[in-house]
C-alpha positions in Angstrom: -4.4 13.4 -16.5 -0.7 14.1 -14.8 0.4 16.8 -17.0 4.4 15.8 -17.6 7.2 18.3 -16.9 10.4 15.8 -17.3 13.2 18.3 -16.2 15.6 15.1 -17.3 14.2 13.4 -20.3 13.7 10.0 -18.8 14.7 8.6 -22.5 17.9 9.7 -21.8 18.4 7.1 -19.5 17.1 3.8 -21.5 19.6 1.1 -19.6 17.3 1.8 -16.3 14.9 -1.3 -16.5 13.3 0.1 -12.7 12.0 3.3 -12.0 11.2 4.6 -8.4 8.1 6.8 -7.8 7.8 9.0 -5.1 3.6 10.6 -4.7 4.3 13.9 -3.2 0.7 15.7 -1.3 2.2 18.5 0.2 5.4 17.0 1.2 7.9 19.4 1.2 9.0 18.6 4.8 9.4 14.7 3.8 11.0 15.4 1.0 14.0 17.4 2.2 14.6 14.5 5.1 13.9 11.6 3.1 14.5 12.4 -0.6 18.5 12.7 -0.4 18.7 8.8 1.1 16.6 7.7 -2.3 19.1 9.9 -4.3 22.2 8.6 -2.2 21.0 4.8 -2.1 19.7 4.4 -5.7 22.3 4.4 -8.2 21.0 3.1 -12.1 17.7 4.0 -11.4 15.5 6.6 -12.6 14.1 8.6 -9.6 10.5 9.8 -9.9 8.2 12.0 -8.0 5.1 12.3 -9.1 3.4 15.3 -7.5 -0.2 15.2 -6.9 -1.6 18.6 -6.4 0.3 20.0 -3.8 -0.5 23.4 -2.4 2.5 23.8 -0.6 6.3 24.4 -2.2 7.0 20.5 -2.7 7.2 21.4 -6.4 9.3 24.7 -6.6 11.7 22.5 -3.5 12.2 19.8 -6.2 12.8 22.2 -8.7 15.4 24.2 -6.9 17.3 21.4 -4.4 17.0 18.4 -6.9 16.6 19.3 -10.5 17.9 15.8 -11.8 14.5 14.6 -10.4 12.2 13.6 -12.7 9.1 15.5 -11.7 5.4 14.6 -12.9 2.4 16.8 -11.9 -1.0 16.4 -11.9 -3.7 19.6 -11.3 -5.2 18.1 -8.4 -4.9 15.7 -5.4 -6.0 12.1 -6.4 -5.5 10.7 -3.5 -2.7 7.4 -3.5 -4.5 4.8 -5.4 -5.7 7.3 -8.4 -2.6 9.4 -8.0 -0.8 6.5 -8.6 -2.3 4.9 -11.6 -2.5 7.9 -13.4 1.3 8.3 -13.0 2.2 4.9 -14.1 -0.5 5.0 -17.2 1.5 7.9 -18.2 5.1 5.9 -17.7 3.5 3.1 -19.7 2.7 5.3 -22.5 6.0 7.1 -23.0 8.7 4.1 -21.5 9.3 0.7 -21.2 10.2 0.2 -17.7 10.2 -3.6 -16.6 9.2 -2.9 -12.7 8.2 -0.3 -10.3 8.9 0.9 -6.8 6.1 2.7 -5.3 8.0 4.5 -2.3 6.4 6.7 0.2 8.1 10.4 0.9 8.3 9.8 4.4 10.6 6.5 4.2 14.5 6.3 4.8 16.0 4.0 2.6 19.6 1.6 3.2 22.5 0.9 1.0 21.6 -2.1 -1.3 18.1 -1.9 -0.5 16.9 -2.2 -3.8 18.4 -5.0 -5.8 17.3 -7.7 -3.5 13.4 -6.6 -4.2 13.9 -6.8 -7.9 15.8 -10.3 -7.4 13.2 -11.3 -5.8 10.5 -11.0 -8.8 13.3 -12.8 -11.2 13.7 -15.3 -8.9 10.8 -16.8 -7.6 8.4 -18.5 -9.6 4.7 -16.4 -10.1 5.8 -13.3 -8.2 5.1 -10.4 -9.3 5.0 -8.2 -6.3 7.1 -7.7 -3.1 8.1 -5.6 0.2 11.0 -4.9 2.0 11.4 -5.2 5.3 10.0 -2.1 6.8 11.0 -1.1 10.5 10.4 2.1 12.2 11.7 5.8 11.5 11.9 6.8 14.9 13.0 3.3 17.0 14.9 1.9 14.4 14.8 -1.6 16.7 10.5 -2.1 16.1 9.2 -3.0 13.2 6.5 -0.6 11.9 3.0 -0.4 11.0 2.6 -0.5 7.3 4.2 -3.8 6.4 6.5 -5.2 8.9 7.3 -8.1 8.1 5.2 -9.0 5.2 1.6 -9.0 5.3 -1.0 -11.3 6.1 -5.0 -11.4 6.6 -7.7 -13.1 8.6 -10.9 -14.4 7.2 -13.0 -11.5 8.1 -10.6 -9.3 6.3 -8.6 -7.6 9.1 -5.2 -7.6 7.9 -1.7 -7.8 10.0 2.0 -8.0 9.5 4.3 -10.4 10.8 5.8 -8.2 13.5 2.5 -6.0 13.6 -0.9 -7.1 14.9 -2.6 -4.1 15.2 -1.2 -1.3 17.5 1.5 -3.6 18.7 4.8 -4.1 17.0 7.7 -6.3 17.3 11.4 -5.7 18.2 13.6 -6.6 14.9 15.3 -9.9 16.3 16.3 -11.1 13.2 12.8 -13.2 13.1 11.5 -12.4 9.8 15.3 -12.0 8.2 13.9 -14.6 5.4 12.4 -14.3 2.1 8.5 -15.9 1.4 5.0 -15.6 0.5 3.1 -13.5 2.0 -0.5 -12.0 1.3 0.2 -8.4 1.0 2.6 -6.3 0.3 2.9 -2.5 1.5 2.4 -0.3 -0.1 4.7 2.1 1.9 7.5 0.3 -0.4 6.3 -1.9 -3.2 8.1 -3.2 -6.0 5.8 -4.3 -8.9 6.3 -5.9 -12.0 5.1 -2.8 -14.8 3.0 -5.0 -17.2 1.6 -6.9 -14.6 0.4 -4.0 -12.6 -1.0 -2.2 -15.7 -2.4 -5.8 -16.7 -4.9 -6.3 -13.3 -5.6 -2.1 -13.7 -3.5 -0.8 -10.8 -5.1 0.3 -7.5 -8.4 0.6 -7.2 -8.8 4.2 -7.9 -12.1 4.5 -5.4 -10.2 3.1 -2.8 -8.4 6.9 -3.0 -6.0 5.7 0.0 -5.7 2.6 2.1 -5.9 -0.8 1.9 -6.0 -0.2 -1.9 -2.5 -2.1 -1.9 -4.1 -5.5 -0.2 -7.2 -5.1 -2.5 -4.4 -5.2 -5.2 -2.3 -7.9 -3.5 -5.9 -9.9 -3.0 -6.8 -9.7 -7.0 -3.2 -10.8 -8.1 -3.3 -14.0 -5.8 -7.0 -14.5 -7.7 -5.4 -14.5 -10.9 -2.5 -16.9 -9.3 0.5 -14.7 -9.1 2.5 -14.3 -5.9 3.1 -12.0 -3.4 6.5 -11.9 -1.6 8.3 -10.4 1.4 11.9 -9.9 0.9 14.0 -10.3 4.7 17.5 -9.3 2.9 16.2 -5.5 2.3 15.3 -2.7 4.9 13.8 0.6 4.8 12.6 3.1 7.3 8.9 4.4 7.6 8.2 7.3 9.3 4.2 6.9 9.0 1.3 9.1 9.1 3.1 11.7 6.8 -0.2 12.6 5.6 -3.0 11.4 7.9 -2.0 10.8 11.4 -3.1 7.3 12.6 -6.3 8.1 14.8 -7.4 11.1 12.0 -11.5 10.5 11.4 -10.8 10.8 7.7 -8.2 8.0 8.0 -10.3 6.0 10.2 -13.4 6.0 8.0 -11.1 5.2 4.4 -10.0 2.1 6.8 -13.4 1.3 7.3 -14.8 1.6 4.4 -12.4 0.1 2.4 -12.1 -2.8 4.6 -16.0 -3.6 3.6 -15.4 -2.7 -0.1 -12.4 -5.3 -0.6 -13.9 -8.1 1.1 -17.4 -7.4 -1.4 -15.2 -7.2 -4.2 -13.0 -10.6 -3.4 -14.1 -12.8 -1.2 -16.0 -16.4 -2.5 -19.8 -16.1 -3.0 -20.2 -18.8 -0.3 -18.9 -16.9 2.6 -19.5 -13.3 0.9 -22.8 -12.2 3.3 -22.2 -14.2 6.2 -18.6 -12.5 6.2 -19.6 -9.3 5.6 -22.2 -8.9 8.9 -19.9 -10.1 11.0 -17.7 -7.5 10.1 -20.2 -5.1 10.4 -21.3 -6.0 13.8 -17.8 -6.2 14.9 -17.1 -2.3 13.0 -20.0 -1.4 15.9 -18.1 -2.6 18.6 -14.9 -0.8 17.1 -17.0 2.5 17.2 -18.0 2.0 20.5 -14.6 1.4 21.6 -13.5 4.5 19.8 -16.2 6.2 22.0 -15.1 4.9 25.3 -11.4 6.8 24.6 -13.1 9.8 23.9 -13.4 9.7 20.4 -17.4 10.7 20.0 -16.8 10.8 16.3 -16.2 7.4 15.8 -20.0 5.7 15.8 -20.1 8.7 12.4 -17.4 7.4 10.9 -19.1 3.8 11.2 -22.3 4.6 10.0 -20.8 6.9 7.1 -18.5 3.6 6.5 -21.8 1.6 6.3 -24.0 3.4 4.3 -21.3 4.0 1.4 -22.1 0.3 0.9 -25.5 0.8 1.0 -25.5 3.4 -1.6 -23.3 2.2 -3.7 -23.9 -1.4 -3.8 -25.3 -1.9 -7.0 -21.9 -0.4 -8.7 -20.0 -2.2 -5.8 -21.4 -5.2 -7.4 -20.9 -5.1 -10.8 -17.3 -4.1 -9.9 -17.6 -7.6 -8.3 -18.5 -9.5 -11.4 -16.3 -8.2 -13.4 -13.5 -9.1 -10.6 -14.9 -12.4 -10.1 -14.8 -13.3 -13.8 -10.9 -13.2 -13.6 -10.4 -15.0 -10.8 -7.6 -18.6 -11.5 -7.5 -19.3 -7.6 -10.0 -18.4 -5.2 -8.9 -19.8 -1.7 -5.7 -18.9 -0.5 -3.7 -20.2 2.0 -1.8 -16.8 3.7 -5.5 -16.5 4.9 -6.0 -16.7 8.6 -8.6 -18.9 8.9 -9.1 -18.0 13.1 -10.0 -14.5 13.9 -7.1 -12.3 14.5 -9.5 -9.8 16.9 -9.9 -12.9 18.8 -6.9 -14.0 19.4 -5.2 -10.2 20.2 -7.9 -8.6 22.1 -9.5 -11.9 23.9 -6.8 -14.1 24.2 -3.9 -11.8 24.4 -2.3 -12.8 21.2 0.1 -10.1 20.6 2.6 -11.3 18.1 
């Protein structure tokens, strides 16, 4: 478990009802450029980093630059889904806090950028989750790729943002300036209600990083809670802090997981059918990968692919025990046209 070293006794603090948390990996870099606009922006809020096995100095930084930081540590990396839960098990067990913000290291917040989030879950009936707007670090005018403007998914499980499809993002216009349902939040910058997250079990600790936050998203709507974008806040991602965007590892956790959420949430009818066409359409992803240069992506398929093979039978019973749950199986922020389709066939960029 995350062994606690609270250098500010968070029960000192018992008016804060929200409490940020930051998963450090060997961030010291981030966390001197990003921390201070958290500390700055964030007033009446307790500020958590939760470090998760770092090798580097993130932890004797913290200790020296910020010690009003409440710091958490864990022995080893758990990647972001595990690292995550274990965190917040250990919030739950020694505080009450009503709602979390799970905030990457490499992301800038903006003044007020945090009370419209949590107005947002009092407000609106069933939510329980929701993002910020989330534009680009370095051109401040785009949109950028974890989030956007709120998150949405086609039937064959490929997700997108508004203002994202893909590799392409959007100039910030002022088009998605509104607050609404989406299917997914980021979970660059999530805001969570606390019992509600503890309530579904968190991330999906196999997951360790990416797409865990949709598979999340996906088993809230099940259970018939809402997912919301929030236009009125904005925050700054830098991206790839940890794993740059065309890293193998990266690549097959996208892959993988991609196959893992759809067998753990999509309706028995479609579940098979679904699943091949994604397969056959992961091939023609590798080969694409190939024709750039990039020999190692047919591996990364097949190693993708065969995870599911291996571990189907625990796959499935994870499944089951999903499925039992689920209030409201069809949902509809799902796209019901393929989004590969429409952007690399019919040009469908935005």
């Amino acid at each position: 478990m995350i062994e606690s070293q609270l250098f500010i006794k968070l029960h000192d603090t018992p008016r804060h009802e929200t409490a940020v948390v930051i998963l450090n990996y060997n961030g010291e870099k981030l966390l001197a450029e990003f921390l201070p606009s958290v500390i700055q922006h964030t007033p009446h809020t307790a500020l958590i980093i939760a470090d998760n096995g770092s090798t580097d100095n993130s932890v004797e930084f913290i200790q020296q630059n910020f010690p009003n930081i409440h710091l958490l540590r864990a022995k080893q990396n758990w990647g972001f889904a595990e690292g995550y839960n274990r965190a917040l098990a250990l919030l739950k067990k020694n505080y009450n806090f009503r709602y979390y913000i799970l905030l990457n290291s490499d992301v800038e917040v903006t003044p007020n950028w945090l009370p419209p989030l949590i107005e947002t879950l009092k407000k609106q009936p069933q939510a329980v989750a929701c993002q910020p707007k989330i534009k680009a670090y370095q051109r401040k005018t785009h949109f950028e790729y974890a989030g956007a403007g709120g998150g949405f998914i086609d039937y064959l499980g490929y997700p997108y943002c508004r203002g994202r499809i893909f590799d392409t993002t959007e100039e910030d216009k002022g088009q998605y300036d509104d607050t609404l349902p989406v299917f997914w939040a980021s979970g660059a910058c999530l805001a969570v209600q606390a019992k509600i997250f503890h309530e579904v079990g968190g991330f999906d600790g196999d997951f360790f990083a990416h797409m865990e936050e949709i598979d999340l998203c996906w088993r809230l709507k099940n259970q018939n809670h809402q997912i919301y974008y929030c236009g009125e806040s904005t925050v700054y991602h830098l991206g790839g802090g940890t794993l740059q965007t065309d890293n193998p590892k990266k690549m097959l956790l996208n892959f993988r997981n991609g196959l893992v959420m759809l067998l753990k949430n999509l309706p028995e009818k479609n579940l098979f059918s679904t699943l091949f066409i994604r397969m056959v359409l992961d091939g023609l992803a590798a080969l694409h990968l190939v024709s750039k240069g990039k020999f190692w992506g047919i591996g990364v398929v097949l190693q993708a692919h065969f995870y599911l093979y291996a571990n189907f039978s625990t796959l499935w019973a994870k499944r089951k025990a999903e499925q039992a749950k689920v209030m409201q199986p069809h949902h509809p922020e799902i796209k019901q046209q393929s989004v590969v389709w429409s952007y690399f066939v019919k040009g469908k960029k935005i």
